[in-house]
C-alpha positions as CSV (number, residue, x, y, z in Angstrom):
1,X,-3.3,-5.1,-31.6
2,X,-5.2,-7.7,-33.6
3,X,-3.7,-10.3,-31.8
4,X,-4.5,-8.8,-28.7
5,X,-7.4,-8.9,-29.4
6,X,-8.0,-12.3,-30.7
7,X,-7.0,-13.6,-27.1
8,X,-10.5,-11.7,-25.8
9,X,-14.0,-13.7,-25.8
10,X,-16.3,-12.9,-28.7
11,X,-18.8,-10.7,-26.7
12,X,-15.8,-8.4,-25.7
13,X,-14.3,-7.9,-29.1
14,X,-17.9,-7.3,-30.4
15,X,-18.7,-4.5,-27.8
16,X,-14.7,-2.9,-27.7
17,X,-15.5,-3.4,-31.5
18,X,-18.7,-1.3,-31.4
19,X,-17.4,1.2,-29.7
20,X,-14.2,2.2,-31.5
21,X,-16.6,2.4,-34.3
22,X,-18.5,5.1,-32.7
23,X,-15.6,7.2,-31.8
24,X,-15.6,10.7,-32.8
25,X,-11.8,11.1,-31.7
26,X,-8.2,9.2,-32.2
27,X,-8.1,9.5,-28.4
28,X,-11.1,7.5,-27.8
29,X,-10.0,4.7,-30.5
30,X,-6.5,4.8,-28.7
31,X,-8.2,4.2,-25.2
32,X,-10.5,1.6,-26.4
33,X,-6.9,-0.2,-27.6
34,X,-5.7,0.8,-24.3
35,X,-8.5,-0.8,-22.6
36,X,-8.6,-4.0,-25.3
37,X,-4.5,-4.5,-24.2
38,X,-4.8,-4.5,-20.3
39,X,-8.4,-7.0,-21.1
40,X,-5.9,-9.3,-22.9
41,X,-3.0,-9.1,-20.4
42,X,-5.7,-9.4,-17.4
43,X,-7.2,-12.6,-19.0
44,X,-3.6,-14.3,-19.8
45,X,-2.5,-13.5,-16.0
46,X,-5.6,-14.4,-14.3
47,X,-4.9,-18.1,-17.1
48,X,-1.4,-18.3,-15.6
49,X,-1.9,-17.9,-12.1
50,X,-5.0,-21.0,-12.2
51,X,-2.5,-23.6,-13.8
52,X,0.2,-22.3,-11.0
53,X,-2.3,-22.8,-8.1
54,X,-3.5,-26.1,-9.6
55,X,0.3,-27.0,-9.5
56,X,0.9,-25.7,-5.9
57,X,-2.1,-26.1,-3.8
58,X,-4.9,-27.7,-3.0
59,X,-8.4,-27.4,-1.7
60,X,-8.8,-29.2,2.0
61,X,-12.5,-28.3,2.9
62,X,-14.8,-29.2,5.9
63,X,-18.2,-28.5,5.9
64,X,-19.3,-27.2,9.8
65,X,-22.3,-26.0,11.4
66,X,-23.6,-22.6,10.8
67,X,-22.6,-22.3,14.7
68,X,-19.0,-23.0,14.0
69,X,-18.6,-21.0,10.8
70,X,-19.7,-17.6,13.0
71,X,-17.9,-18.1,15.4
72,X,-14.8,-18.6,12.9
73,X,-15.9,-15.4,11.2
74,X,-15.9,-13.3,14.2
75,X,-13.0,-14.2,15.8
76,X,-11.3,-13.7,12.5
77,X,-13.2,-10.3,12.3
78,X,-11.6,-9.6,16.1
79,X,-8.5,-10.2,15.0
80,X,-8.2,-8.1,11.3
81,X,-7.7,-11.4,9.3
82,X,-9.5,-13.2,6.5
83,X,-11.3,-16.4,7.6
84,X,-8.9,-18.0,5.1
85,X,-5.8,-16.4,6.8
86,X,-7.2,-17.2,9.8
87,X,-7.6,-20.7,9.3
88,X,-4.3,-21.1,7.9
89,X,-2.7,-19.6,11.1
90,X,-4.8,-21.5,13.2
91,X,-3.6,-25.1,11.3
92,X,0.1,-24.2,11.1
93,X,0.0,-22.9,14.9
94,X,-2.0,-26.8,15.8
95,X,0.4,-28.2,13.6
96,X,3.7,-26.8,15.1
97,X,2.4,-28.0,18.8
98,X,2.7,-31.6,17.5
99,X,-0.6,-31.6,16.1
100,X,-0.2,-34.4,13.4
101,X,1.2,-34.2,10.1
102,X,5.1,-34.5,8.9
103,X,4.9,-31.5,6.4
């Protein structure tokens, strides 16, 4: 557990600290652990999975008028998709027409 715990930021340990201080019962020191644990794991994944996107993907932004973006938004809104997903779809769709590109 102490190692666990060393993984978390200072403010964190210091509040999960103050807290399993305070408790009255076992089962309230054993969920603070509980909670400390999944803090640690969540932290280490979230770590992981930025140094696998930096590795796989990359960042191709435009910036377009207020008009454009709304109009992006609400046909992505029509549709049930994320402006992200929609975009995507809408690239790989101009794409496979012969749009440019050789990826």
């Amino acid at each position: 557990m102490r190692q666990t715990v060393s993984c978390l930021s200072a403010p964190v340990r210091y509040h999960l600290g103050a807290i399993a201080n305070h408790a009255q019962t076992p089962e309230v020191r054993e969920a603070v652990g509980a909670l400390a644990v999944y803090l640690s794991r969540r932290d280490t994944k979230h770590k992981y999975d930025r140094k696998r996107d930096n590795r796989t993907r990359v960042l191709i932004g435009a910036r377009v008028s207020r008009t454009l973006a709304d109009q992006v938004k609400e046909a992505a809104a029509a549709e049930g998709q994320s402006v992200y997903s929609w975009l995507t779809e809408a690239i790989r769709e101009k794409l496979a027409r012969g749009g440019g590109g050789t990826s």
